[in-house]
C-alpha positions in Angstrom: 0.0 0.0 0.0 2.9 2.3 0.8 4.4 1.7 -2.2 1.0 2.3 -4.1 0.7 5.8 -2.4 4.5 6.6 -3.2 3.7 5.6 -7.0 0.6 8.0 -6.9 2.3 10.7 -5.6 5.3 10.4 -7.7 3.0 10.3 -10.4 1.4 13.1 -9.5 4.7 15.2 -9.2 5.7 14.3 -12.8 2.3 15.1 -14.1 2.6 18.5 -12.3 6.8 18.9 -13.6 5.4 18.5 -17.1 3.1 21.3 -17.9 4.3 24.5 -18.8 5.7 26.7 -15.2 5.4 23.1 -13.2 1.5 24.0 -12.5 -0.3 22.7 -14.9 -2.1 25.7 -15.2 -3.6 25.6 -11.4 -4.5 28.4 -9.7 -1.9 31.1 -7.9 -0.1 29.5 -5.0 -0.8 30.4 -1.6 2.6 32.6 -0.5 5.8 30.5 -0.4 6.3 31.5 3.9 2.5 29.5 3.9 3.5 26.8 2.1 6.9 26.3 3.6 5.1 26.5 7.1 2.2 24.1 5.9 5.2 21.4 4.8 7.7 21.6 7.2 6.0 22.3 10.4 5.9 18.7 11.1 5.1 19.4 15.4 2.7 22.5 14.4 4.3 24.4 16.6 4.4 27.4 14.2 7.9 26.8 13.9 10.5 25.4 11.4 13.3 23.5 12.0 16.2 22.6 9.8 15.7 19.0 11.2 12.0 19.3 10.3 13.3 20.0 6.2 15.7 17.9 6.2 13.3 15.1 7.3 11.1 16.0 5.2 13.3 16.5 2.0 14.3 12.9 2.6 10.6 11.7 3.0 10.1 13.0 -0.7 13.4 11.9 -2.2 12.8 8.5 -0.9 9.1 8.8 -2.6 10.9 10.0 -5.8 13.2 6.7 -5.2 10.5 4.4 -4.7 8.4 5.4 -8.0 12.1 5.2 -10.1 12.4 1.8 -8.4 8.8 1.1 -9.8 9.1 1.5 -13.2 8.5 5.2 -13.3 11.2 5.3 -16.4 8.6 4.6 -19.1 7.2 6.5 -21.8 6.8 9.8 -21.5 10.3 10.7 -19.7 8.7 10.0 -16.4 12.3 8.6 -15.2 14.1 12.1 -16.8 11.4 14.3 -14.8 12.0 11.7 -12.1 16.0 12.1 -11.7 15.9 15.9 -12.0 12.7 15.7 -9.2 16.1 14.2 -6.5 18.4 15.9 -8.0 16.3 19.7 -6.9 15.6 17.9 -3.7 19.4 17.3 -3.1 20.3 21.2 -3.9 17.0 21.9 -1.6 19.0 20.0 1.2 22.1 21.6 0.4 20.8 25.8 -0.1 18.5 25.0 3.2 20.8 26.1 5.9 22.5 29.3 3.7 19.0 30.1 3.5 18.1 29.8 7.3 20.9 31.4 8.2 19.8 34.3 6.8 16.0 34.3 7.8 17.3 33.3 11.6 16.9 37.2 13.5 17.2 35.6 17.1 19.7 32.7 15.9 17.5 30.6 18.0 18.1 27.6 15.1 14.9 27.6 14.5 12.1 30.0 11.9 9.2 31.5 13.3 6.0 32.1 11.3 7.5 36.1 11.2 10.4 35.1 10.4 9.3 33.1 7.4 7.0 35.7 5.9 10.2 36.7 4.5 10.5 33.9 1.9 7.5 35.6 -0.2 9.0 38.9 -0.1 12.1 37.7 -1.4 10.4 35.5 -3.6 9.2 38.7 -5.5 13.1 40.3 -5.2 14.2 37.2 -6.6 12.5 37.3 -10.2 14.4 40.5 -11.1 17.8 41.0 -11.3 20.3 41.8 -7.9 23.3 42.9 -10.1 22.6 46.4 -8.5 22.7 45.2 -5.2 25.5 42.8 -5.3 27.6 45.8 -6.9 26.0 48.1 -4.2 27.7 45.8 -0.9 30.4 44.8 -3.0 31.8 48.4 -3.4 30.9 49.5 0.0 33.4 46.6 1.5 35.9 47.0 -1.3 37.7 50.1 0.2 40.8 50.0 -2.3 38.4 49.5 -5.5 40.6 46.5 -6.3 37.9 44.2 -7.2 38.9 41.8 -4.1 37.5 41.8 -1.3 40.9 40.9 1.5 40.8 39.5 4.4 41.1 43.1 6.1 38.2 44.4 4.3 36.0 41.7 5.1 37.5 42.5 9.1 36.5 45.9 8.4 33.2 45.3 7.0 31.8 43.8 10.8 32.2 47.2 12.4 31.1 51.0 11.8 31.1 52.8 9.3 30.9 49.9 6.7 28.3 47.7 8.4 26.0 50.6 8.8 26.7 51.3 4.8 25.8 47.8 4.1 22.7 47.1 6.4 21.6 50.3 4.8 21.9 49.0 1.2 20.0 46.2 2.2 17.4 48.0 4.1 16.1 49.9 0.9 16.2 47.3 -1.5 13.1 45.2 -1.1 15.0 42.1 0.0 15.6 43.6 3.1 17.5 40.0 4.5 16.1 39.8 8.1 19.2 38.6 9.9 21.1 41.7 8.3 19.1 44.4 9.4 19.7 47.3 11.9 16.5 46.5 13.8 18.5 43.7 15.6 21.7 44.1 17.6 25.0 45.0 15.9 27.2 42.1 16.9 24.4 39.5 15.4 24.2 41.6 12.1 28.2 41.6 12.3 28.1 37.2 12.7 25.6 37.2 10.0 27.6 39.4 7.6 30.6 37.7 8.4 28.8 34.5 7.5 26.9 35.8 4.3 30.4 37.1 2.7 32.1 33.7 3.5 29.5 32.0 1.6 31.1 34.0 -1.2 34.5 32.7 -1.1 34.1 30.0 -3.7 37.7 29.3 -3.7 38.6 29.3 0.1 41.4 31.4 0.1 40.5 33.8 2.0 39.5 36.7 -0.5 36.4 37.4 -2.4 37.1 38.4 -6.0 33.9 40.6 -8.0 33.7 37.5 -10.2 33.3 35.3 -7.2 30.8 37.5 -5.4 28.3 37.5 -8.4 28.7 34.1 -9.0 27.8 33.2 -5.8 24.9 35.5 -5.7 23.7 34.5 -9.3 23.8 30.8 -7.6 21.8 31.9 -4.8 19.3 33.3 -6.4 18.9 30.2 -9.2 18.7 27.6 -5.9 16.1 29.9 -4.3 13.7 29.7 -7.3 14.0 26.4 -8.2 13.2 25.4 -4.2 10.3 28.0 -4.6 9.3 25.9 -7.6 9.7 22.5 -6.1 7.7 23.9 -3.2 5.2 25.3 -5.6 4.7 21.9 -7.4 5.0 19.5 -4.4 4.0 21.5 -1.7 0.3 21.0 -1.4 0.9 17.5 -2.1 3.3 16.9 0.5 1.0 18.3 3.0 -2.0 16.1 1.6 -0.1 13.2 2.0 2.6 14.3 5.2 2.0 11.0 6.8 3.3 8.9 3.9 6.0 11.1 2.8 7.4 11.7 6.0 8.1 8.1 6.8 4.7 6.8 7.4 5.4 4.1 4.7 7.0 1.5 7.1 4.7 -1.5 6.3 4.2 -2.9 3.3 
């Protein structure tokens, strides 16, 4: 029976992945901070855990695995749409703590419900371009103008006057990234900066080239649609079916 209902939903999902914009031509979603809520919130307590998308990232994968196993590889592509269904679900897994980082005001390891109502705003941010922005922060911490951002720059960015220039480019741009904001206490916008520009570092040295930078930030911003989109397609249906797809498919 398990295996039955993982079929279904897989089938489902595929069905869903092949229309045109993953939808099938359904009605508007409900906000992405509802939907994330409504799917990870596994306790209800109005809260969401890393723990609680991880478990449940691996509840669909090993749906997606179960269909594959099945025969889901026939006509049609099904086993194409199949594949690139884990493979988003792997990247989900991976982007999911970046993105919590940022959303995390309190850094209590855990997103509250106003905490997550920032997902639709940058949702919106995300489907226009953030070359502007990028070049914005990046100039502001670049204090020779030598397209590298040094070790000493990135030191110099955590305290006044460069945070304040930074947290104020942020602030009026609509993205307005919760965790770097002036509303909370400098030394936790300082960690979180200091975070946010080590994600940047794509080669570990210890600098952040301009090249690097928007790479990075051209990254983010493709794994933060396509999670959008996976949440968009499977969302309602992981909710419809939480019990199976979080692990409820023990028997049978």
């Amino acid at each position: 029976l398990s295996r039955f209902c993982a079929m279904h939903m897989l089938a489902l999902a595929l069905a869903a992945l092949s229309q045109p914009g993953g939808r099938g031509g359904a009605p508007a979603a409900a906000p992405l901070h509802q939907v994330v809520e409504q799917v990870f919130d596994t306790d209800k307590d109005g809260k969401v855990t890393l723990s609680e998308i991880t478990t449940t990232l691996d509840g669909l994968a090993a749906i997606s695995g179960m269909g594959m196993a099945g025969g889901a590889g026939g006509a049609g592509g099904g086993g194409d749409a199949a594949s690139e269904m884990a493979a988003k679900i792997r990247a989900a897994k991976r982007f999911a703590p970046q993105l919590i980082k940022l959303m995390d005001v309190d850094s209590s390891g855990t997103l509250s419900r106003s905490e997550l109502k920032w997902l639709s705003q940058a949702h919106k941010r995300m489907k226009s371009s953030l070359k502007d922005l990028a070049q914005g922060v990046f100039d502001a911490i670049d204090a020779d103008a030598d397209d590298s951002l040094s070790p000493q720059e990135q030191t110099a960015a955590l305290s006044q006057p460069v945070l304040g220039a930074v947290v104020g480019l942020l602030e009026t741009d609509p993205i307005k990234p919760p965790a770097l904001s002036a509303s909370i206490e400098e030394a936790a916008t300082a960690e979180n900066l200091r975070a946010a520009v080590a994600l940047l570092d794509g080669d570990g040295d210890g600098s952040v080239s301009r090249k690097e930078a928007y790479r990075a930030v051209a990254a983010f911003k493709k794994q933060f649609l396509e999670a959008a989109t996976l949440l968009e397609t499977m969302g309602p249906m992981l909710a419809m079916f939480g019990g199976a797809a979080r692990g409820g498919g023990g028997g049978g």
